[in-house]
N, C-alpha and C positions, 0 to 999 in steps of 0.2 A: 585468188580473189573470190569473198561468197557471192553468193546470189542473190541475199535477200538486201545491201543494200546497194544505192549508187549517191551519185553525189552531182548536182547539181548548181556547179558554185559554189559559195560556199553553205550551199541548203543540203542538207541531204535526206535521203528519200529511202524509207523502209520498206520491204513487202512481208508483213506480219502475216503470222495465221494466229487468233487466239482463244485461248481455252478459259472460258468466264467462271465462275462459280468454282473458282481453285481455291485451296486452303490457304492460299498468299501469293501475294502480287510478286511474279519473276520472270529473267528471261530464263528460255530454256533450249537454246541451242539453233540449230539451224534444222528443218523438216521439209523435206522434199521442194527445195529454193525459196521457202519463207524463214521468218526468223521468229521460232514458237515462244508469246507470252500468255503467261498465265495472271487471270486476274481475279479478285475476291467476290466482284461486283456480277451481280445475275444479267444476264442480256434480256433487260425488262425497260423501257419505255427509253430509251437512249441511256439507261444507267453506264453500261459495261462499254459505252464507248466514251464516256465522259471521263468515268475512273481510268482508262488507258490513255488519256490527252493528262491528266492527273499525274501518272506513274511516269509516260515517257518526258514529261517536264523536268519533273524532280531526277531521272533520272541521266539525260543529259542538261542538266545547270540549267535550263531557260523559261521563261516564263510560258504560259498557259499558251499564248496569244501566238507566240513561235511554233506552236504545234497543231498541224492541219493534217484532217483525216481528208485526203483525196479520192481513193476509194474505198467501199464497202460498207458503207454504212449501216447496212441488215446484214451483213452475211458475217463468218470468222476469217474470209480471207481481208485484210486489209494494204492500202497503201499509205502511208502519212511523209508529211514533209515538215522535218525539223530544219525553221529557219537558224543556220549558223550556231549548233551547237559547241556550249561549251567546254564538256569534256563526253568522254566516250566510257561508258558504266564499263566497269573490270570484266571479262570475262566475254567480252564480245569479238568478236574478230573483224574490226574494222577500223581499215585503210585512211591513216589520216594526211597520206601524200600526195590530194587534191591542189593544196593552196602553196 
């Protein structure tokens, strides 16, 4: 099992580290028990955390509203909680034998 996420009901709960000002929005693996994204958006006046509530929407199917940055709002380590998402982006390695 990783480390960066757990599951919480059916919410489940990241621990990002992310790298802003990247050439495109992606995940990029697992980095020392966070799970590295990369994002387009500069970490300038709340930008680069809006664009990451943005990408992890689209990228597990749920609307804006289902996605809550818990911690780190200044820093690149973060925590978010995806209310009940609906599918798991390719390439992630995450446990969907909670429910």
């Amino acid at each position: 099992m990783k480390d960066y996420f757990s599951w919480k009901g059916d919410d489940l709960i990241l621990n990002c580290r992310l790298q802003p000002k990247a050439s495109n929005d992606e995940f990029c693996g697992e980095h020392d028990g966070q799970l590295k994204i990369r994002i387009t958006a500069p970490p300038i006046d709340g930008k680069a955390n809006r664009h990451l509530v943005d990408f992890i929407a689209k990228a597990f199917d749920v609307s804006k509203s289902q996605v809550s940055l818990l911690k780190g709002k200044q820093g690149r380590s973060k925590k978010i909680k995806i209310k009940s998402p609906r599918k798991i982006p390719g390439g992630l390695a995450i446990s969907t034998g909670h429910r």
